[in-house]
C-alpha positions as CSV (number, residue, x, y, z in Angstrom):
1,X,22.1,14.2,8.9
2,X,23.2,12.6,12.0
3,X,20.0,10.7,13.6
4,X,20.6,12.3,17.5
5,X,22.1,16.1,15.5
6,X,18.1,15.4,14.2
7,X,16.4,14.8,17.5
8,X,18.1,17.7,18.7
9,X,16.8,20.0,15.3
10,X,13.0,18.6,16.3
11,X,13.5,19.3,19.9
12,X,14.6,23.6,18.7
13,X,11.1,23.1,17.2
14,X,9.2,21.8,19.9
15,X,10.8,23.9,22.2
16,X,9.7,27.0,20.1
17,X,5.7,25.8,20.2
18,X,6.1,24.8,23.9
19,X,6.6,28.7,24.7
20,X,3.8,29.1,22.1
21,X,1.3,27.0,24.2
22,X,2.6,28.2,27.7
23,X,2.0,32.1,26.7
24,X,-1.3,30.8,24.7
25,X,-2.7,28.9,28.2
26,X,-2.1,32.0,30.2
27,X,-4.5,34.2,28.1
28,X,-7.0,31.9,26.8
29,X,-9.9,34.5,27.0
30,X,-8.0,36.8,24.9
31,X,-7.8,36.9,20.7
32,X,-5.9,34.9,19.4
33,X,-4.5,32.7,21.9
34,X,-7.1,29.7,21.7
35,X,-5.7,29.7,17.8
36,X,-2.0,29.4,18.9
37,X,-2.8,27.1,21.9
38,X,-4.8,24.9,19.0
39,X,-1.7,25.3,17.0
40,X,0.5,24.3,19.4
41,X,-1.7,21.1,20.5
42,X,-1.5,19.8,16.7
43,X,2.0,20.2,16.9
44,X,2.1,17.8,19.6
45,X,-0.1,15.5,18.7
46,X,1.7,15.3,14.8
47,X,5.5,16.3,15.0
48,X,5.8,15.6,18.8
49,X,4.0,12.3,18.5
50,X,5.8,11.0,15.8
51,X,9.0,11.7,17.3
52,X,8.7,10.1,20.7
53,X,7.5,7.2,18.4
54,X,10.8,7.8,16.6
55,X,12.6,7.5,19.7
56,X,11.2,4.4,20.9
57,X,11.2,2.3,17.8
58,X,14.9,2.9,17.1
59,X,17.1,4.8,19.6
60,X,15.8,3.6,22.7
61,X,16.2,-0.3,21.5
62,X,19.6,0.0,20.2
63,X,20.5,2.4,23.4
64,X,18.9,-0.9,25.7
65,X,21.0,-2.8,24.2
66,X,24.3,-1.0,25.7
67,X,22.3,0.2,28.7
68,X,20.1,-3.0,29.6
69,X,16.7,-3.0,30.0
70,X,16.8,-1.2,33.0
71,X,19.0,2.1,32.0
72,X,17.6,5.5,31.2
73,X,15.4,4.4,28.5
74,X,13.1,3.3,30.7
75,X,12.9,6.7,32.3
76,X,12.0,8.5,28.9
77,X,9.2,6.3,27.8
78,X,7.8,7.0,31.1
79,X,7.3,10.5,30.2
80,X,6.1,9.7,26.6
81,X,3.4,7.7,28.6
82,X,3.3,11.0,31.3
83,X,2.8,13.3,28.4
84,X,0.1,11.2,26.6
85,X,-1.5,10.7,29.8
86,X,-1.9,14.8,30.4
87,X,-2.6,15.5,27.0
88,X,-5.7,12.9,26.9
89,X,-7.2,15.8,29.5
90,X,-6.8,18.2,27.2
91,X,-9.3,17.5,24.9
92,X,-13.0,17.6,26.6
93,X,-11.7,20.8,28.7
94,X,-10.7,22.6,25.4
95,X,-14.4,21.8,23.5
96,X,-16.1,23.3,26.7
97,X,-13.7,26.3,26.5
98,X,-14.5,26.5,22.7
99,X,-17.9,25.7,22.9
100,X,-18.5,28.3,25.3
101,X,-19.4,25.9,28.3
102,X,-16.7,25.7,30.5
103,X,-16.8,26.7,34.3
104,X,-13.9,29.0,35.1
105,X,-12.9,26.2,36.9
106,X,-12.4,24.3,33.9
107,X,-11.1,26.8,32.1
108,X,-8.4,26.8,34.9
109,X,-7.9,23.6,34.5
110,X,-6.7,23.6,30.9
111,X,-4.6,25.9,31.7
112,X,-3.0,24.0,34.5
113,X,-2.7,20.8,31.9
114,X,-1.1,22.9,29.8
115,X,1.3,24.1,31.8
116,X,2.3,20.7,33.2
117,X,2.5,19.3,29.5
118,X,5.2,22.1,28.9
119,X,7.7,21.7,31.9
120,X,7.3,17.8,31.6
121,X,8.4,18.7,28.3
122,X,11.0,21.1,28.7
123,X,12.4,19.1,31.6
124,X,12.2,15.5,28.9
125,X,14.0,17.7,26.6
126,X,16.7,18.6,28.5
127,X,17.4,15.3,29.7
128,X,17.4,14.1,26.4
129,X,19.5,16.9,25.3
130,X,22.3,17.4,27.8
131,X,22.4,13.5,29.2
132,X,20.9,10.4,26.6
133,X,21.8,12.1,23.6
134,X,25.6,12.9,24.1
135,X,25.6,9.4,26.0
136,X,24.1,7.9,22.7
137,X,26.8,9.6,20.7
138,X,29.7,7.7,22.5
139,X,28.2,4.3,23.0
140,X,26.3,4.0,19.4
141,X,28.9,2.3,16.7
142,X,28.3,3.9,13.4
143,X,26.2,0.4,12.2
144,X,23.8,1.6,14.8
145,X,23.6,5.2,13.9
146,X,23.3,4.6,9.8
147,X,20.6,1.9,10.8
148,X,18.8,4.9,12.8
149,X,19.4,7.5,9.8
150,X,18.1,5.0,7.3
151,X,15.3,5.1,9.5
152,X,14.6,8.5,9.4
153,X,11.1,8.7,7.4
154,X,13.9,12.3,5.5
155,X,16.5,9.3,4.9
């Protein structure tokens, strides 16, 4: 499969357990939801994870390369480093929700981390989507995009 047609497949995906943890963080004292909010974390922290990794071992260099190392690369890592920033919150407020300790406050609070994590997301993806991807499509030759697809840990 072509590398970028692949980011696009993972970002479907991610999409799909973004909606997952934004309905999950709205209901947290319900059944059920701190089980799909839990699932939807370790989808982050696995699939979306290794994907921004993805991204910045082997698009973004060979994208810098056309774009300089000031183009919209740059931009994107930011907001891998945004996202792992918000999602290093995420972890003490969830064991005092699950554990049974957590103010309302903080139980507000994970919700409001949450929520940030998913538009940052949504936004990132979008960008990626409707702007670096299509512009990777026309600059990469098709040296760069086999080298990326060789890459691919389904290659």
């Amino acid at each position: 499969m072509d590398p970028i047609d692949a980011l696009v497949v993972e970002h479907e995906a991610a999409l799909r357990e973004l909606e997952r943890l934004r309905v999950a963080a709205t209901r947290l004292d319900q059944p059920g939801a701190l089980a799909d909010f839990e699932g939807a974390l370790r989808f982050l922290e696995t699939e979306i994870r290794a994907h921004n990794q993805w991204e910045e071992d082997h698009l973004f260099p060979k994208l810098e390369l056309y774009f300089g190392p000031h183009g919209p690369c740059v931009v994107m890592r930011a907001e891998h480093r945004q996202l792992w920033d918000l999602y290093a919150h995420v972890g003490p407020l969830l064991d005092a929700v699950k554990g049974g300790t957590a103010s309302a406050e903080e139980g507000a609070q994970l919700a409001r981390v949450a929520s940030s994590i998913v538009d940052l997301l949504v936004q990132h993806i979008a960008k990626e989507n409707q702007i670096l991807f299509p512009m990777a499509k026309q600059m990469l030759r098709p040296d760069d995009l086999e080298a990326m697809r060789a890459a691919r840990p389904e290659a």
